[in-house]
TORPA-4810 file (N, C-alpha, C, O; in nm, 3 decimals):
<nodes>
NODE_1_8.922_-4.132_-2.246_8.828_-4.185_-2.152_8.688_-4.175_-2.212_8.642_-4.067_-2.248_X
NODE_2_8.626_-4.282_-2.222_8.486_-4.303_-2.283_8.384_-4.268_-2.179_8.426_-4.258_-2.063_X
NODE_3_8.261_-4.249_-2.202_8.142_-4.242_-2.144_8.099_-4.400_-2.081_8.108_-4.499_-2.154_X
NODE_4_8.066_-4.406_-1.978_8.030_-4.509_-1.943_7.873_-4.576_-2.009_7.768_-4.513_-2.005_X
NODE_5_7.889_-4.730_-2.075_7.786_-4.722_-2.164_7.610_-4.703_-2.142_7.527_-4.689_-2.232_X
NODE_6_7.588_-4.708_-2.017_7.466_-4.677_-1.996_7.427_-4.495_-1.978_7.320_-4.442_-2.006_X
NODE_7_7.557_-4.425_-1.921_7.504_-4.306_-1.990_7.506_-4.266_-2.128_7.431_-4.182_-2.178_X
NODE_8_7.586_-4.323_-2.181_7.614_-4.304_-2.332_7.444_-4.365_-2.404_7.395_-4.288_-2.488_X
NODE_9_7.382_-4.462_-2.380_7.229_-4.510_-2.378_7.153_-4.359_-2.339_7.095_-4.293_-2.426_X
NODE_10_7.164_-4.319_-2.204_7.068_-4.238_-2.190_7.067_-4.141_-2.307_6.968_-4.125_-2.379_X
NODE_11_7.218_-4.059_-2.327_7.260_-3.939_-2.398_7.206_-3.985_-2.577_7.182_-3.891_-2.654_X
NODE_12_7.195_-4.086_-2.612_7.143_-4.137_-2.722_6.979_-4.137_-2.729_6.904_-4.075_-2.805_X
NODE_13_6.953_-4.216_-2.638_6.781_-4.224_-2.630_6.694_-4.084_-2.573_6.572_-4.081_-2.590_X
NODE_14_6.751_-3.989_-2.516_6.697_-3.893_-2.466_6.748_-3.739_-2.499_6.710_-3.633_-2.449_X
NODE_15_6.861_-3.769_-2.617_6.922_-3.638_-2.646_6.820_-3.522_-2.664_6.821_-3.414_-2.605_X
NODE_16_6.683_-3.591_-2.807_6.641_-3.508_-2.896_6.530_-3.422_-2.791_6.483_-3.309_-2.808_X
NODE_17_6.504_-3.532_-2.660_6.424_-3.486_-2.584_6.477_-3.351_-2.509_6.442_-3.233_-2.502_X
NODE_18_6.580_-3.435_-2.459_6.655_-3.292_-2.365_6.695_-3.169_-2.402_6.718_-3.078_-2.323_X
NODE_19_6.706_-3.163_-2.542_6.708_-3.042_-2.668_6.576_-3.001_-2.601_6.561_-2.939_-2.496_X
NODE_20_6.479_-3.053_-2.689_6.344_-3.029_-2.695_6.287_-2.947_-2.570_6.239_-2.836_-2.592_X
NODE_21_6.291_-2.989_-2.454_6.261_-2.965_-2.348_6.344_-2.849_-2.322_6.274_-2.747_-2.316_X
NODE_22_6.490_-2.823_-2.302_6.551_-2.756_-2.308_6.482_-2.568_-2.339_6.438_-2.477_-2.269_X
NODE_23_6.512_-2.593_-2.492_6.429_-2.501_-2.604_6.298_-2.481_-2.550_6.283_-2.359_-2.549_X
NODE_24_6.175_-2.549_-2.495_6.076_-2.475_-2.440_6.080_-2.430_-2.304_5.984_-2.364_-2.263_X
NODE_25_6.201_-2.463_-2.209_6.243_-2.437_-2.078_6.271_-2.311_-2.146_6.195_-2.225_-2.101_X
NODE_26_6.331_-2.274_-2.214_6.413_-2.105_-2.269_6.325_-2.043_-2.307_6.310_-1.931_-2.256_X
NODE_27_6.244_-2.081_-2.395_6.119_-1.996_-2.482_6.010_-1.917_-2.365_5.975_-1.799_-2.363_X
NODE_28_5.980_-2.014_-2.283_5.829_-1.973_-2.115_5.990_-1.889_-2.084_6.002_-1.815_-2.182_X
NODE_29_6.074_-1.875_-2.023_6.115_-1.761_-1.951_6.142_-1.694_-2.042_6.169_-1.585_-1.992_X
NODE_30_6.157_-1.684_-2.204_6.183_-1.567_-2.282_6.293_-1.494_-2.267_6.289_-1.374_-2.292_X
NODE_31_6.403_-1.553_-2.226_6.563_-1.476_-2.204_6.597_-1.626_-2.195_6.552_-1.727_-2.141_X
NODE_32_6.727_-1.579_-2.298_6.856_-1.692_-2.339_6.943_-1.652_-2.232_7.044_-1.662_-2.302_X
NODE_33_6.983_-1.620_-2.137_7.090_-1.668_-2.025_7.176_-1.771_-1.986_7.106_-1.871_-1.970_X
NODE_34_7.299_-1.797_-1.963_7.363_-1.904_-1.933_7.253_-1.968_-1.812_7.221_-2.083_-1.840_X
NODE_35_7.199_-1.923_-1.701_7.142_-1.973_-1.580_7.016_-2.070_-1.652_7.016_-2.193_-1.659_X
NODE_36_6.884_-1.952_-1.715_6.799_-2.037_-1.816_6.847_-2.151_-1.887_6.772_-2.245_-1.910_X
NODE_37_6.983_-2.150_-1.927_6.998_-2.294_-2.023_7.049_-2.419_-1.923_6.998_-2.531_-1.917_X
NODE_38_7.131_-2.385_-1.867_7.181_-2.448_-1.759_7.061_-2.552_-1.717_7.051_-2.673_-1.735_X
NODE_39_6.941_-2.425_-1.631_6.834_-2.499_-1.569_6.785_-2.555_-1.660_6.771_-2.677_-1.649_X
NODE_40_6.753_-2.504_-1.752_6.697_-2.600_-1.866_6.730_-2.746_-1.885_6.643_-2.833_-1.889_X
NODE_41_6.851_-2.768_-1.897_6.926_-2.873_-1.943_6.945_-2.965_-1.833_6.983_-3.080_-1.855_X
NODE_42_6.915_-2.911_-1.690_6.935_-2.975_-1.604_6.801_-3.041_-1.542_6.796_-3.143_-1.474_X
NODE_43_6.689_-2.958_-1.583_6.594_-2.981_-1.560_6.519_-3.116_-1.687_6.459_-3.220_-1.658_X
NODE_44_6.556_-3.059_-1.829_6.547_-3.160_-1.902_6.576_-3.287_-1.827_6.503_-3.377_-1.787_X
NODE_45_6.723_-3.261_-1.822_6.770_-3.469_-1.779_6.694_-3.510_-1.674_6.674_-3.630_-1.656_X
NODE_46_6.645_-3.417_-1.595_6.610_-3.467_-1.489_6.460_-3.552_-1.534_6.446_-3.667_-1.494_X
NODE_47_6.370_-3.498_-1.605_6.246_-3.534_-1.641_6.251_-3.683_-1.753_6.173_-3.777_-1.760_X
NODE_48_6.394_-3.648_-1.841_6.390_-3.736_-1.949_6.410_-3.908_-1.874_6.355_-4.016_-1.896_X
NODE_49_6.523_-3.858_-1.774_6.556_-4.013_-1.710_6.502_-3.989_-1.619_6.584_-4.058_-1.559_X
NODE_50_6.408_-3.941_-1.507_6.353_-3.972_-1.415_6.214_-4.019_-1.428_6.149_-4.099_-1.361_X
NODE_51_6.184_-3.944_-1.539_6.014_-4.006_-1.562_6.033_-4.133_-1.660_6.137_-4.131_-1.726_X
NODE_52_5.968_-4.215_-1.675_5.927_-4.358_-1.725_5.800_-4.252_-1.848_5.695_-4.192_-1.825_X
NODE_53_5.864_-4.269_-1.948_5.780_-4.250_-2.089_5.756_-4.359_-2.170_5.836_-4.447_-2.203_X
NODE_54_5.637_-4.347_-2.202_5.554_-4.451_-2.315_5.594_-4.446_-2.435_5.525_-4.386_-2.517_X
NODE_55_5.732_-4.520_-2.478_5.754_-4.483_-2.680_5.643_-4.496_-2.732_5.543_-4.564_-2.709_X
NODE_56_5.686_-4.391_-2.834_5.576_-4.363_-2.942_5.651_-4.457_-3.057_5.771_-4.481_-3.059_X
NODE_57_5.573_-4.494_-3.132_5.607_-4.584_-3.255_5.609_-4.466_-3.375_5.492_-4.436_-3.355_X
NODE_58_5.637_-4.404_-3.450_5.638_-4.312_-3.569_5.656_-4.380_-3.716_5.748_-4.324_-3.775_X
NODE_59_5.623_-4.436_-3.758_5.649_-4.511_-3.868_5.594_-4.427_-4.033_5.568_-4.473_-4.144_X
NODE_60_5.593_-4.331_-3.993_5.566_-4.230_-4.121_5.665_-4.176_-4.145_5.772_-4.231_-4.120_X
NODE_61_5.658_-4.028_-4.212_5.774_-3.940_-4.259_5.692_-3.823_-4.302_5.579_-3.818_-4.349_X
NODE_62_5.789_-3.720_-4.270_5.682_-3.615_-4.307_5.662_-3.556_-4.445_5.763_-3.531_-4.510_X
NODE_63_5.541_-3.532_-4.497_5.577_-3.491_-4.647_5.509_-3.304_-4.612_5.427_-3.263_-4.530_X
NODE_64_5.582_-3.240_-4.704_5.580_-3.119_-4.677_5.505_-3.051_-4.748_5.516_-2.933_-4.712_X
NODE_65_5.424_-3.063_-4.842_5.299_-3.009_-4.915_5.193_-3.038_-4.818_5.125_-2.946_-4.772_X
NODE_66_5.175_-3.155_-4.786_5.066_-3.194_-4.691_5.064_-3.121_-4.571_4.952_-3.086_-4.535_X
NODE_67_5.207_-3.072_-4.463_5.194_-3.055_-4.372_5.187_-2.889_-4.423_5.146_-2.816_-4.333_X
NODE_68_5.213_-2.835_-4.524_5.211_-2.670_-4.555_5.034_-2.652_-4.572_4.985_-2.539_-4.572_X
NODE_69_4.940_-2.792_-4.588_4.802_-2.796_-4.623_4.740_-2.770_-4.454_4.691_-2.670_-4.401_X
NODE_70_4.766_-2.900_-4.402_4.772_-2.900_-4.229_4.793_-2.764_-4.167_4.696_-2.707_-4.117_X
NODE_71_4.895_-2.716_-4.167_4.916_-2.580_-4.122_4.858_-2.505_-4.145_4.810_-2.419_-4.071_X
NODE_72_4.846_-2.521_-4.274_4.749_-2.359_-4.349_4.641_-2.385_-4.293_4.642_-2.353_-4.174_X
NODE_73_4.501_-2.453_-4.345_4.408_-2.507_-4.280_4.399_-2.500_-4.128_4.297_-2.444_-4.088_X
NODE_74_4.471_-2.538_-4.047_4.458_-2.499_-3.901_4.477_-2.338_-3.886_4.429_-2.318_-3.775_X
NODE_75_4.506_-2.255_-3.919_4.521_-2.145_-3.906_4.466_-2.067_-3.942_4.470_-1.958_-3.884_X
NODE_76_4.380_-2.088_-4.068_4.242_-2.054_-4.060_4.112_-2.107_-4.010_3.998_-2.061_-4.020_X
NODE_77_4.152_-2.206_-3.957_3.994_-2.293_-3.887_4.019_-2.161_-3.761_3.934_-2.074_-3.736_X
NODE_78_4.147_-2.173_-3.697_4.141_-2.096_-3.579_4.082_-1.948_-3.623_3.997_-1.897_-3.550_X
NODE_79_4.119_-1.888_-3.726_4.071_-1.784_-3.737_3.937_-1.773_-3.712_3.879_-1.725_-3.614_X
NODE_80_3.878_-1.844_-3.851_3.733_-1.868_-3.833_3.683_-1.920_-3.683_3.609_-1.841_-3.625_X
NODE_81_3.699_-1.984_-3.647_3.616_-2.046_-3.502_3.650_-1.894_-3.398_3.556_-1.849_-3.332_X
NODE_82_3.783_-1.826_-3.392_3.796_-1.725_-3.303_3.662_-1.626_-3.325_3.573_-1.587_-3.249_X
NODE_83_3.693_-1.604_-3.475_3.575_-1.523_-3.470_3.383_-1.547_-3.453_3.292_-1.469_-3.424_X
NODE_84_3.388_-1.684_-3.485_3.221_-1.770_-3.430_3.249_-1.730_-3.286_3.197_-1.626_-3.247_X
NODE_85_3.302_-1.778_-3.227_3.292_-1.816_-3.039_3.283_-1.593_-3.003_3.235_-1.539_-2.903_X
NODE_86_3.341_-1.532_-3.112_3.321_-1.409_-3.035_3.174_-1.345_-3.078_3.122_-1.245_-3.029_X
NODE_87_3.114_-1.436_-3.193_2.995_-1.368_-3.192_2.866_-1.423_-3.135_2.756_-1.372_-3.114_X
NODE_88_2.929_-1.568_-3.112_2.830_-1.650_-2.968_2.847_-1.524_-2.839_2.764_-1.451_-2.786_X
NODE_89_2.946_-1.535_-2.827_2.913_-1.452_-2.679_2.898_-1.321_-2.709_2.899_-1.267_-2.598_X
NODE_90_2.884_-1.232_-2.796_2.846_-1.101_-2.807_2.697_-1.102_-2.888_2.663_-1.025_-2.978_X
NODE_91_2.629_-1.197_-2.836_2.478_-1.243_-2.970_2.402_-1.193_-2.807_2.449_-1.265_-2.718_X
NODE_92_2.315_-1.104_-2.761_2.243_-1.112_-2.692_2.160_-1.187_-2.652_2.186_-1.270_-2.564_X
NODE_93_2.067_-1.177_-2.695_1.974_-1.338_-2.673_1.970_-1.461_-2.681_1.886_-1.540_-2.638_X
NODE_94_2.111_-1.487_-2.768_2.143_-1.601_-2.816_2.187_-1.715_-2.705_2.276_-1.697_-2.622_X
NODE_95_2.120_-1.818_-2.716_2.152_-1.935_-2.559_2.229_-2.073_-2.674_2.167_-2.166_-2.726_X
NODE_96_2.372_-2.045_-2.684_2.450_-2.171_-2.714_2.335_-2.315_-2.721_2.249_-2.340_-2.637_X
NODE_97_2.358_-2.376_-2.820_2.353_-2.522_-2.748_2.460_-2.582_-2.829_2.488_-2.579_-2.949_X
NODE_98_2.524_-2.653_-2.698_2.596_-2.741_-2.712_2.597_-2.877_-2.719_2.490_-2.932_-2.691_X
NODE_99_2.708_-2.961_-2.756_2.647_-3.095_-2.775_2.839_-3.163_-2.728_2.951_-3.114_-2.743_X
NODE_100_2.795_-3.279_-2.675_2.922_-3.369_-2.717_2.920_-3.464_-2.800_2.821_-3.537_-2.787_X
NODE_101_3.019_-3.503_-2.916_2.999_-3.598_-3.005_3.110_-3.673_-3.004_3.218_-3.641_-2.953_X
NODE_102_3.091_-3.752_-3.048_3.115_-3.906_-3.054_3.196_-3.881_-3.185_3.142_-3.810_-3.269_X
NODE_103_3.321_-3.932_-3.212_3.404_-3.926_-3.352_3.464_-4.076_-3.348_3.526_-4.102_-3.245_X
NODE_104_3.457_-4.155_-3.424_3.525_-4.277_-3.474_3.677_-4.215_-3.518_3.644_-4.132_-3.602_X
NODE_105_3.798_-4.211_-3.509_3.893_-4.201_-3.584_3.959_-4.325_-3.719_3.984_-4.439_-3.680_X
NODE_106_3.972_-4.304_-3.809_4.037_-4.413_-3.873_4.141_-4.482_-3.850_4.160_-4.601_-3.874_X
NODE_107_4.222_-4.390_-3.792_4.369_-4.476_-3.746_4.373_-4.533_-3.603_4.310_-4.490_-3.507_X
NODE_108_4.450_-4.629_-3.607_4.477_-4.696_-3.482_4.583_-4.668_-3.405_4.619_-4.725_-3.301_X
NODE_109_4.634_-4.572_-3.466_4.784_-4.506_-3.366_4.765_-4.406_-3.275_4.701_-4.302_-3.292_X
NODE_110_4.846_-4.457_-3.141_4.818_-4.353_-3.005_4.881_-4.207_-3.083_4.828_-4.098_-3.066_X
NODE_111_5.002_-4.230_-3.167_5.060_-4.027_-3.186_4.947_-4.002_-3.285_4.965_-3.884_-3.314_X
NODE_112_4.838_-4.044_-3.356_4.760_-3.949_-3.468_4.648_-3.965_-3.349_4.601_-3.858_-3.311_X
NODE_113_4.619_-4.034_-3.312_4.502_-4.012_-3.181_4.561_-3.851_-3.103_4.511_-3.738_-3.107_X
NODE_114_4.624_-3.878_-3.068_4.688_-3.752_-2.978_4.680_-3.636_-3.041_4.598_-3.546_-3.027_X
NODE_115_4.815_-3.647_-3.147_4.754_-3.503_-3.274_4.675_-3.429_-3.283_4.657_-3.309_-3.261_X
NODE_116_4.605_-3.541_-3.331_4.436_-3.484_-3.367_4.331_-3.483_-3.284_4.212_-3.487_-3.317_X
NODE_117_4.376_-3.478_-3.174_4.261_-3.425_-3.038_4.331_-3.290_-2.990_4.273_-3.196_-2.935_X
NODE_118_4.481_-3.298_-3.022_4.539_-3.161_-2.966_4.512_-3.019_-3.089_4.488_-2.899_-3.076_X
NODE_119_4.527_-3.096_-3.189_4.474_-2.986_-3.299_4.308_-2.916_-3.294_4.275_-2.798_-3.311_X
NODE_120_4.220_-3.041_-3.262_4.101_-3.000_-3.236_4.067_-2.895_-3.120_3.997_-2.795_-3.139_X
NODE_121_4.127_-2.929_-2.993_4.090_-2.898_-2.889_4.154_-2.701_-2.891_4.105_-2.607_-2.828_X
NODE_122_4.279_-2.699_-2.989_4.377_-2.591_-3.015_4.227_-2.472_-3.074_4.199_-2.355_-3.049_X
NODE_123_4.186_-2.541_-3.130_4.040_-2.447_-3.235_3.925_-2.387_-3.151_3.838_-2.467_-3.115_X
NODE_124_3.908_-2.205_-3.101_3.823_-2.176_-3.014_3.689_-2.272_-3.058_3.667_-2.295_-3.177_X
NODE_125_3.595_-2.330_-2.943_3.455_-2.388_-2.997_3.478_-2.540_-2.971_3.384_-2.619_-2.959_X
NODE_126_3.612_-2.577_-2.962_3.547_-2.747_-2.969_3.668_-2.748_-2.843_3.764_-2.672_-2.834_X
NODE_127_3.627_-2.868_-2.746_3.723_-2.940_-2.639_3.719_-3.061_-2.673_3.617_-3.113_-2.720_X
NODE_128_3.847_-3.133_-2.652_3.842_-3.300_-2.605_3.792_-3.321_-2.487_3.825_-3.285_-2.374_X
NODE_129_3.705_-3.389_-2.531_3.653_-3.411_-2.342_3.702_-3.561_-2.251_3.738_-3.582_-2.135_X
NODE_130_3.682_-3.647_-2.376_3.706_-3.766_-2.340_3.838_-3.868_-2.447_3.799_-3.846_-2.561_X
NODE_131_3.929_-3.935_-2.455_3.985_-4.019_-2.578_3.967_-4.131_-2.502_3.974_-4.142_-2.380_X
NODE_132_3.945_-4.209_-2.582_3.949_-4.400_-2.570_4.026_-4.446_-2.666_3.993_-4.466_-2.783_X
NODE_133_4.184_-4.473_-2.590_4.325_-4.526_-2.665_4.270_-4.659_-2.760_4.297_-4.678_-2.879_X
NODE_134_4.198_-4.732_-2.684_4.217_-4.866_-2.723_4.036_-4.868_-2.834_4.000_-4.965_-2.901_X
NODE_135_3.985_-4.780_-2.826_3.892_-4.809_-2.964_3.880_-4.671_-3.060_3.806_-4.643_-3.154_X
NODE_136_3.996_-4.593_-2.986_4.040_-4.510_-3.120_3.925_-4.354_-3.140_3.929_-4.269_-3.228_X
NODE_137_3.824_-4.365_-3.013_3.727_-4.236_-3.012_3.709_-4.142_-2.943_3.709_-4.155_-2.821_X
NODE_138_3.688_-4.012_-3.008_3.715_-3.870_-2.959_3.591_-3.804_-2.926_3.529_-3.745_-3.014_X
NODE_139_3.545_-3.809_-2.795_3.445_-3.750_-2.759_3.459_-3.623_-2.754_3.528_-3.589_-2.658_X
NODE_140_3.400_-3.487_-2.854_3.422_-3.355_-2.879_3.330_-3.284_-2.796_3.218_-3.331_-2.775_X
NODE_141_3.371_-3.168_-2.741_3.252_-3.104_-2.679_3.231_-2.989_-2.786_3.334_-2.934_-2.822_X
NODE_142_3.086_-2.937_-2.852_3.093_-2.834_-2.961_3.048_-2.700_-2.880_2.939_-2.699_-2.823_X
NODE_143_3.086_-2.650_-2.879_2.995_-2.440_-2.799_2.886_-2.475_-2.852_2.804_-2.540_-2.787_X
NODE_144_2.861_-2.433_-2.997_2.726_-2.403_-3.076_2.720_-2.559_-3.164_2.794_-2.602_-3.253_X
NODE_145_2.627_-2.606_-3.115_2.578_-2.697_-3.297_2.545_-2.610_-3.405_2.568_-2.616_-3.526_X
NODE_146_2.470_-2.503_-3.310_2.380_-2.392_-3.476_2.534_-2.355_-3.559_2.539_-2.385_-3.679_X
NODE_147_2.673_-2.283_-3.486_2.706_-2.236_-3.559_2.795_-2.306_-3.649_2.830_-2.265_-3.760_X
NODE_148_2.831_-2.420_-3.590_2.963_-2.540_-3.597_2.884_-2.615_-3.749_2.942_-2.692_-3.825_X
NODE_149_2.713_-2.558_-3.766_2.667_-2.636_-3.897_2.551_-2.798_-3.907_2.495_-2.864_-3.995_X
NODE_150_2.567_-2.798_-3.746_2.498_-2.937_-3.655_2.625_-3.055_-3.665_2.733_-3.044_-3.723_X
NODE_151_2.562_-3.188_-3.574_2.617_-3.261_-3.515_2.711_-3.302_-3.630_2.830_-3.290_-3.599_X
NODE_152_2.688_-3.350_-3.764_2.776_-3.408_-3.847_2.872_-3.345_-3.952_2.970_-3.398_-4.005_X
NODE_153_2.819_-3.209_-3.971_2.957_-3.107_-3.965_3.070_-3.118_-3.862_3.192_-3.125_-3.877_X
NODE_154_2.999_-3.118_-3.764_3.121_-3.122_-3.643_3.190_-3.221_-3.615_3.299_-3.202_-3.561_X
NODE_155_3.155_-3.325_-3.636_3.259_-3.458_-3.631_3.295_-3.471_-3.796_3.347_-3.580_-3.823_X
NODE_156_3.283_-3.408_-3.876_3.333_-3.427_-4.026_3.440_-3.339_-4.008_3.534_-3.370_-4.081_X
NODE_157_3.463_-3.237_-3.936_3.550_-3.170_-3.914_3.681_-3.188_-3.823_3.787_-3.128_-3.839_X
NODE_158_3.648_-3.292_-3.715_3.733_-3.379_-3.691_3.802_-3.489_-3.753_3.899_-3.541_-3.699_X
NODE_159_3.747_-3.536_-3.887_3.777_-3.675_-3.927_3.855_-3.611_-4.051_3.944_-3.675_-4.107_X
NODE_160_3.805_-3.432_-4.109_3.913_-3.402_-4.188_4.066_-3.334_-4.133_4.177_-3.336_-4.186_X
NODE_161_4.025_-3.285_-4.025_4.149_-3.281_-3.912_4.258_-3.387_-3.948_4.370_-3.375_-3.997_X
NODE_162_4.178_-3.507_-3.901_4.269_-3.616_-3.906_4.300_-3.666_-4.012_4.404_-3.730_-3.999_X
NODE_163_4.257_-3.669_-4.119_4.246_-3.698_-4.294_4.354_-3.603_-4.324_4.453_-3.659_-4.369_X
NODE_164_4.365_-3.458_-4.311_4.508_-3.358_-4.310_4.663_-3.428_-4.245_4.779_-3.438_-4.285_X
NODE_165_4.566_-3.476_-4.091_4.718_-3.535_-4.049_4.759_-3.638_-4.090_4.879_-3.643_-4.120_X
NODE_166_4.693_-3.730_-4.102_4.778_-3.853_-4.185_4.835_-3.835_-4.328_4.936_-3.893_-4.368_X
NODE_167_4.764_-3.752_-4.397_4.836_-3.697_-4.513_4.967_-3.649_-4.521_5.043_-3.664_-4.616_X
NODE_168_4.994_-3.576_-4.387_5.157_-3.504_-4.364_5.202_-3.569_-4.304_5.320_-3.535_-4.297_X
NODE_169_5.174_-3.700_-4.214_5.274_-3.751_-4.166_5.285_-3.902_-4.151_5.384_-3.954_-4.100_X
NODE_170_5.186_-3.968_-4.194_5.182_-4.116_-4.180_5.203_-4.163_-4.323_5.177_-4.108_-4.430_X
NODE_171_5.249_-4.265_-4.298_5.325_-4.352_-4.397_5.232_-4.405_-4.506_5.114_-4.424_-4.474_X
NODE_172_5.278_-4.436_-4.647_5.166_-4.511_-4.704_5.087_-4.646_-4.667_4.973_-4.672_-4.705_X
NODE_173_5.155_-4.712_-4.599_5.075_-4.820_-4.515_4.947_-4.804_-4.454_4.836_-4.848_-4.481_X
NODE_174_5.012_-4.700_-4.330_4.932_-4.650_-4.264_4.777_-4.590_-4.302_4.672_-4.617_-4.243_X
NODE_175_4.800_-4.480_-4.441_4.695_-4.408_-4.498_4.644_-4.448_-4.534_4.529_-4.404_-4.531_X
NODE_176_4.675_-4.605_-4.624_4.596_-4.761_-4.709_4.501_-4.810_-4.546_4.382_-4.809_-4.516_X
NODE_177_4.601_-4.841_-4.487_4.511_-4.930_-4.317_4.360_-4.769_-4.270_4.249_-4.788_-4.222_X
NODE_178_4.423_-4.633_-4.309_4.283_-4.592_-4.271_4.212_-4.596_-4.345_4.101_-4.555_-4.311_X
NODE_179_4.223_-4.636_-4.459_4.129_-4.625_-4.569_4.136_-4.449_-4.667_4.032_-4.407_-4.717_X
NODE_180_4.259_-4.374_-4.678_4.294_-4.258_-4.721_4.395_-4.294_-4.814_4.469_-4.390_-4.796_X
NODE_181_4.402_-4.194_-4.948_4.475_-4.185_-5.043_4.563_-4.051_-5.014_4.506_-3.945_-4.989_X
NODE_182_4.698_-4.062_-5.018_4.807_-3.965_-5.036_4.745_-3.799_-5.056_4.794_-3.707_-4.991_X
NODE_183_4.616_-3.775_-5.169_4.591_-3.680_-5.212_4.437_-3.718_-5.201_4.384_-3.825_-5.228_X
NODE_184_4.367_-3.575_-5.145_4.198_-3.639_-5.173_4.180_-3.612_-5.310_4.257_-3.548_-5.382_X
NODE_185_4.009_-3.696_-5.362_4.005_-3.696_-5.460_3.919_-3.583_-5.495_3.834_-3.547_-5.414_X
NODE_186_3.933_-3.521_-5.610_3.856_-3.427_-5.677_3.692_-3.399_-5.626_3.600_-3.481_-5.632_X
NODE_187_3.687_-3.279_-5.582_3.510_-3.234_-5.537_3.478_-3.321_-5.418_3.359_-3.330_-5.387_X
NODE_188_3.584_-3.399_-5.336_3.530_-3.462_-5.192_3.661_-3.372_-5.074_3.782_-3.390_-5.090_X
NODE_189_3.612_-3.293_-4.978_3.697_-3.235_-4.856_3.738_-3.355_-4.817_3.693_-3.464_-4.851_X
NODE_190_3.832_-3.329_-4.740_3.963_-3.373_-4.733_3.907_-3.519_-4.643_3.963_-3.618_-4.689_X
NODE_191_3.822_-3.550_-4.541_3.781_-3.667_-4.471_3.700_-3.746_-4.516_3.663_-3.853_-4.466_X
NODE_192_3.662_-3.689_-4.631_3.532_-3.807_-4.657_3.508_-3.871_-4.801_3.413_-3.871_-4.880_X
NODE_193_3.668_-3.938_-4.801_3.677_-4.075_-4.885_3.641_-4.163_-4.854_3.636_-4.181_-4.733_X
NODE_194_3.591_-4.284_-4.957_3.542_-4.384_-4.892_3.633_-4.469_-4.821_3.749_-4.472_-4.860_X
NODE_195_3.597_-4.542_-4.718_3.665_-4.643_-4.661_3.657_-4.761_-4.700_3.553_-4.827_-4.694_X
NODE_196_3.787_-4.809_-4.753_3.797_-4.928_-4.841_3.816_-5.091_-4.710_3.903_-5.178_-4.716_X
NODE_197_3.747_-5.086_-4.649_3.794_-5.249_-4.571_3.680_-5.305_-4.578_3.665_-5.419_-4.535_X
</nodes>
């Protein structure tokens, strides 16, 4: 006896999700239990086919030097920024100024748009405040300009954010359409190649 073919559709199009979901349903309660997986799994299907999701298009692949660069790099930005934002607020006299800025992204894809506002926003000191899907810009909120370096440090730091992520995961097409090479070039950080269009 076969699966009837439209669940056999769902169980195809929504497996990796219902894993996915699953696995962080288990992880927030922190005990593997038959009941936890159960709900998990039940709760998954319920979200995967009840909610109406927006496909994502993925047309890259991941390369794994780049994303071991990505990783590393985010994990010390966090370091570093944890420790700025604790000496903003332990500076006595010191009165923040903050700023919101304006970031152009190079790519035109909603998943590196997303990415790279969730990576940013992940770093104590900067929020997404605002994204605009359809012209591709990340309005940043900064704690400090003084400490972040001023306004164009701080959006250079977003655009190498995103210069990391397309490196680990977008396709060569893609990295040619932002105007980025596979590898930056010698004595330029990682965002600020020229843009070839």
């Amino acid at each position: 006896m076969s699966l009837h073919p439209r669940r056999r559709s769902v169980l195809r199009s929504h497996g990796v999700t219902v894993v996915w979901l699953t696995a962080v349903w288990v992880l927030l309660w922190g005990d593997l239990t038959w009941g936890n997986l159960v709900n998990g799994v039940l709760l998954a299907v319920l979200v995967a086919t009840g909610l109406r999701m927006t496909p994502v298009d993925f047309h890259g692949r991941v390369h794994p030097g780049a994303l071991a660069v990505l990783l590393g790099r985010f994990v010390v930005d966090l370091v570093r920024a944890s420790f700025e934002v604790s000496m903003v607020a332990l500076r006595p006299r010191h009165t923040p100024r903050g700023a919101v800025v304006c970031v152009q992204l190079r790519s035109h894809s909603d998943l590196y748009l997303t990415l790279t506002a969730e990576l940013v926003s992940l770093v104590p000191g900067s929020l997404i405040v605002e994204a605009h899907r359809l012209t591709g810009r990340l309005y940043v909120h900064v704690l400090d300009v003084e400490t972040s370096g001023g306004i164009e440090a701080a959006r250079q730091h977003v655009l190498d954010q995103e210069a990391r992520l397309l490196r680990a995961l977008a396709s060569d097409a893609e990295l040619e359409d932002a105007g980025l090479r596979r590898r930056p070039e010698r004595g330029r950080p990682g965002g600020r190649l020229e843009v070839t269009r």
